[in-house]
C-alpha positions as CSV (number, residue, x, y, z in Angstrom):
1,X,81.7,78.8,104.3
2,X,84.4,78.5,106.4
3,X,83.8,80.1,110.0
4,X,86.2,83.8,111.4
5,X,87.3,81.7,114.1
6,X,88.1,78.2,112.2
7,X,90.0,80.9,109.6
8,X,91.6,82.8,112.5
9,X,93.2,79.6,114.2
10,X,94.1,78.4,110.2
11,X,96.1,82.0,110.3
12,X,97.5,81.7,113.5
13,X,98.6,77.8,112.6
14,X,100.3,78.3,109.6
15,X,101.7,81.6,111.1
16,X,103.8,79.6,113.7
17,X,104.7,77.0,110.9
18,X,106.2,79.3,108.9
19,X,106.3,82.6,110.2
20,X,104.4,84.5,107.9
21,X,101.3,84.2,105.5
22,X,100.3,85.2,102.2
23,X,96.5,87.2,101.5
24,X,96.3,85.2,98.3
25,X,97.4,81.9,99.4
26,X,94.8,82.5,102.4
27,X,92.1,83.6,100.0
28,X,92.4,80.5,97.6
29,X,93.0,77.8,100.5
30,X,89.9,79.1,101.8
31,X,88.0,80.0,99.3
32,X,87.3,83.8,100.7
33,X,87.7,87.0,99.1
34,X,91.3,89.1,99.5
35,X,89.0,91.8,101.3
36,X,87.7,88.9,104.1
37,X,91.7,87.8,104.8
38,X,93.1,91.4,105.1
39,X,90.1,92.0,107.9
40,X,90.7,89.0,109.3
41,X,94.8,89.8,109.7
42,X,93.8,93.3,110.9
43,X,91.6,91.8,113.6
44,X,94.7,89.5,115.2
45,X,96.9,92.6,115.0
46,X,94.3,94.2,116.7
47,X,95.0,91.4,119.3
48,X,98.4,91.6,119.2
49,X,98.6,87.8,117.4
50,X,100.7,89.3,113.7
51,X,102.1,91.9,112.1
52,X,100.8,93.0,108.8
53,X,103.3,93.4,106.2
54,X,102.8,93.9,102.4
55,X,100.5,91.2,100.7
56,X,100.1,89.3,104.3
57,X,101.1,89.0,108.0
58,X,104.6,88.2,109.7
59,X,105.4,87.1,113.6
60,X,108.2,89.6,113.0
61,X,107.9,93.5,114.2
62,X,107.8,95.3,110.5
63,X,108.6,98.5,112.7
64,X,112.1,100.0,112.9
65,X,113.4,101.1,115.9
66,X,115.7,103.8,116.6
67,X,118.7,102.8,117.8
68,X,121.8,104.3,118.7
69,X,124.5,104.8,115.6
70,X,127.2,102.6,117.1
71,X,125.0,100.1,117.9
72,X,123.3,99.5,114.3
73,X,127.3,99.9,112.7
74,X,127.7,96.2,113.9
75,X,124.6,94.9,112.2
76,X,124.9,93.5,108.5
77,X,128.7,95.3,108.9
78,X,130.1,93.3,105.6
79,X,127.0,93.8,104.1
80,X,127.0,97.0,104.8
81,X,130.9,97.3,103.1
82,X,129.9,95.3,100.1
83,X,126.9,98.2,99.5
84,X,128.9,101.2,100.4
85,X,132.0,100.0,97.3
86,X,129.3,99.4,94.8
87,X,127.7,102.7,95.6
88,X,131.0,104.6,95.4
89,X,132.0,103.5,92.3
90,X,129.1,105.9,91.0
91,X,131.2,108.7,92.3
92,X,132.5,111.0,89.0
93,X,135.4,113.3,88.9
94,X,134.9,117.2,90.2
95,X,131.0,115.9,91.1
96,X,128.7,117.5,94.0
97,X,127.0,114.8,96.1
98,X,124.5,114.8,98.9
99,X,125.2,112.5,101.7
100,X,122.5,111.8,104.4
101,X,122.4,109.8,108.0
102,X,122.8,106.4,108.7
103,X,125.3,103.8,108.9
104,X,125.7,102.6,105.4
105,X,126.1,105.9,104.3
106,X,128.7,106.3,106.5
107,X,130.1,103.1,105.2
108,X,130.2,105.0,102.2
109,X,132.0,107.8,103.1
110,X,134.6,105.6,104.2
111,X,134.9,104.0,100.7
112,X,135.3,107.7,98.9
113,X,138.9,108.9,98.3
114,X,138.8,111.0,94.8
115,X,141.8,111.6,92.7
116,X,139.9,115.0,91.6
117,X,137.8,117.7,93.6
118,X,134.4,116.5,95.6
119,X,132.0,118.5,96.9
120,X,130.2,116.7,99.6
121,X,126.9,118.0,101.2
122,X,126.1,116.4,104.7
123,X,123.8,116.3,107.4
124,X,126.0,113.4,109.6
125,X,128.6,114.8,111.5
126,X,130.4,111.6,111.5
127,X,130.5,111.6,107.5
128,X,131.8,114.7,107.7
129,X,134.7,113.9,109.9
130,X,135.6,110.9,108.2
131,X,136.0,112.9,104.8
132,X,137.5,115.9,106.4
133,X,140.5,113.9,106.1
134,X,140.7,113.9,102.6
135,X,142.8,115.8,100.9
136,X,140.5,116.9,97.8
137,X,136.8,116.9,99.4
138,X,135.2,120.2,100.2
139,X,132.4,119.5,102.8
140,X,129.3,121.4,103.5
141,X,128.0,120.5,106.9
142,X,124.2,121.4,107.3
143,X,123.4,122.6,110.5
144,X,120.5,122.2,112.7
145,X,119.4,120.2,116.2
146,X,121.9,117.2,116.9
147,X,120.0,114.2,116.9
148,X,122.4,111.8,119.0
149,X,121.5,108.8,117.8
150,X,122.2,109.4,114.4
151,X,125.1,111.5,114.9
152,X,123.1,114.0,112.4
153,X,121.7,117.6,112.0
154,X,117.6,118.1,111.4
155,X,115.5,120.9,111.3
156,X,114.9,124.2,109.5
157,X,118.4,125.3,109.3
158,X,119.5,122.4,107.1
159,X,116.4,122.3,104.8
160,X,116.6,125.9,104.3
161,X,120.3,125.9,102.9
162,X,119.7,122.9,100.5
163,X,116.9,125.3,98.8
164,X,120.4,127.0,97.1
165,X,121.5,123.5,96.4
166,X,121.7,121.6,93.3
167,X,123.9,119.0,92.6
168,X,124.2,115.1,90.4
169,X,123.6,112.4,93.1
170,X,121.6,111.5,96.8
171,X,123.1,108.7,98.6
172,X,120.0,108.4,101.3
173,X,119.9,105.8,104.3
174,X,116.9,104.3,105.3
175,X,115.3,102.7,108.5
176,X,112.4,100.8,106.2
177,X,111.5,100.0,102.1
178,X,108.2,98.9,101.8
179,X,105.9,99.0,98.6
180,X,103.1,100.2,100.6
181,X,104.5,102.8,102.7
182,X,107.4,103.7,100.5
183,X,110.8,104.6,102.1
184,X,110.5,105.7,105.7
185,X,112.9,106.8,109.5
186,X,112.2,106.9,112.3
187,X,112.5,110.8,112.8
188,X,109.6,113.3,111.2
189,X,112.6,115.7,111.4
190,X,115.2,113.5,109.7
191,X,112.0,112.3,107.2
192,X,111.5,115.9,106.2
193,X,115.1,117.0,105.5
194,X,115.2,113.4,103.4
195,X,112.8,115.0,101.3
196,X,114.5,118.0,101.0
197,X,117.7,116.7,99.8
198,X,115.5,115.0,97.0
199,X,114.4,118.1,95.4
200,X,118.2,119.2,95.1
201,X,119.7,116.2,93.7
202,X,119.0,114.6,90.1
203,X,119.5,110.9,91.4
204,X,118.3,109.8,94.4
205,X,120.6,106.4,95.3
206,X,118.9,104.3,98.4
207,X,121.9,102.5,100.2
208,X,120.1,99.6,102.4
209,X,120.7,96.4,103.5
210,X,118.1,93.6,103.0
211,X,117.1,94.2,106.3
212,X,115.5,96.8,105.7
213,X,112.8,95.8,103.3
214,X,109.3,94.8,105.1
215,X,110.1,97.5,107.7
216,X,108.2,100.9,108.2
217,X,109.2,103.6,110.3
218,X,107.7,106.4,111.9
219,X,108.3,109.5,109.1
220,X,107.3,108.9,106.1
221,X,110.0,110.3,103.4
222,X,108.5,109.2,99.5
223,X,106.5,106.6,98.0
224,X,109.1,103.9,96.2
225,X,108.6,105.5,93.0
226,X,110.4,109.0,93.9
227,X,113.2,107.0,93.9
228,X,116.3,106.0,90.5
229,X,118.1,103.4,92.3
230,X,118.8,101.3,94.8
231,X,121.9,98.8,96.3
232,X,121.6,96.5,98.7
233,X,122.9,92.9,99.6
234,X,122.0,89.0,98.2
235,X,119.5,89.1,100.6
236,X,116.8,90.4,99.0
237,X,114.4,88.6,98.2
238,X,113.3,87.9,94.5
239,X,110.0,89.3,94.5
240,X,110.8,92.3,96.1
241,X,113.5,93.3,93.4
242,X,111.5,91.9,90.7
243,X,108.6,94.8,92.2
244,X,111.1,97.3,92.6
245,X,112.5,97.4,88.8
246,X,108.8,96.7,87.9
247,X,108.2,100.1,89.6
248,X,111.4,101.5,87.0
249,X,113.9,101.5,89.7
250,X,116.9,100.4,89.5
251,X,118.4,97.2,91.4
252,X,121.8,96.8,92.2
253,X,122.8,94.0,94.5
254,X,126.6,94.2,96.1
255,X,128.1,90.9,95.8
């Protein structure tokens, strides 16, 4: 059998060749069980050598980072576009809608312009903004601690009015999808009130670019299967879409 350290530098080689590795492939080349592999990747994260990810390793950081709002507006920006007019368009006349935090759901604020009444429920203070200029939204702004970053609300105050709230459709932002961990942000506060706007809406709606599959963050908010939908960008990648709609959700990509 096939030495740890001969299997470690076999990791570490075809790690730096490709930039990520695959528990099965592993397993078969080396004729060791799925158990021995996921060990031995837990042992060089231990040493700082990978990143686990789902079904393997990665040299890339699976971990989102919280950065400041204007800063993540100008990453996957037409991406970002492209998600935020699909996800509109599901939009009905005189609905109710939760919107959350982020920057794609902000990109979908922007897209929203109704003919009929909207009622809009928000935690993002820039969503708000942008559709208090329209002429036939009604906006209720959640209150609560002002995270910064986000330009958002948190906290009791917001999850304690949304337990008189009911209403058709979520459109939820995420730092991180993941079939392991589910859908998770940075914030435990932002995480929690995530959760609470699921219990008031029928359909939750995950807006995300394909960056954000792979990545974890720091508050959990549901496993993938709490979720109905989700749209993101031609950038995801076939397996993870094919697991996703295996799971019953629904895939939309924004071309």
């Amino acid at each position: 059998m096939i030495s740890i350290t001969d299997r470690h530098q076999l990791i570490l080689k075809k790690l730096k060749e490709n930039g990520h590795v695959n528990v099965q492939d592993l397993s078969a080349e080396m004729n060791v069980s799925d158990v021995t592999i996921r060990k031995d990747l837990k042992l060089l994260e231990d040493k700082n050598l990978l990143f686990r990810t789902h079904g393997g390793g990665s040299v890339k950081n699976p971990y989102a980072n919280d950065r400041p709002v204007n800063e993540k507006e100008q990453i996957f920006r037409e991406e970002k576009q492209k998600i935020a007019r699909e996800a509109a368009k599901m939009i009905g006349s005189h609905d109710s809608i939760i919107i959350a935090s982020g920057t794609t759901v902000l990109a979908v604020a922007r897209c929203i312009n109704p003919a009929t009444h909207l009622t809009v429920i928000t935690s993002a203070l820039n969503v708000a903004l942008e559709l208090s200029l329209r002429p036939n939204v009604e906006i209720l702004q959640l209150g609560g601690q002002l995270r910064q970053n986000s330009s958002s609300v948190a906290g009791p105050y917001a999850e304690e009015l949304l337990k008189d709230v009911t209403c058709g459709v979520l459109f939820l932002g995420v730092d991180g999808i993941d079939l392991e961990s589910g859908l998770t942000t940075t914030s435990l506060m932002e995480a929690r009130l995530n959760q609470k706007m699921m219990e008031a809406a029928q359909v939750t709606v995950v807006v995300a670019d394909s960056s954000k599959f792979g990545r974890r963050g720091l508050g959990k908010i549901c496993s993938i299967d709490k979720i109905q939908h989700v749209i993101t960008d031609s950038g995801i990648s076939e397996s993870m879409k094919r697991a996703l709609e295996e799971s019953g959700i629904k895939v939309t990509v924004a071309e």
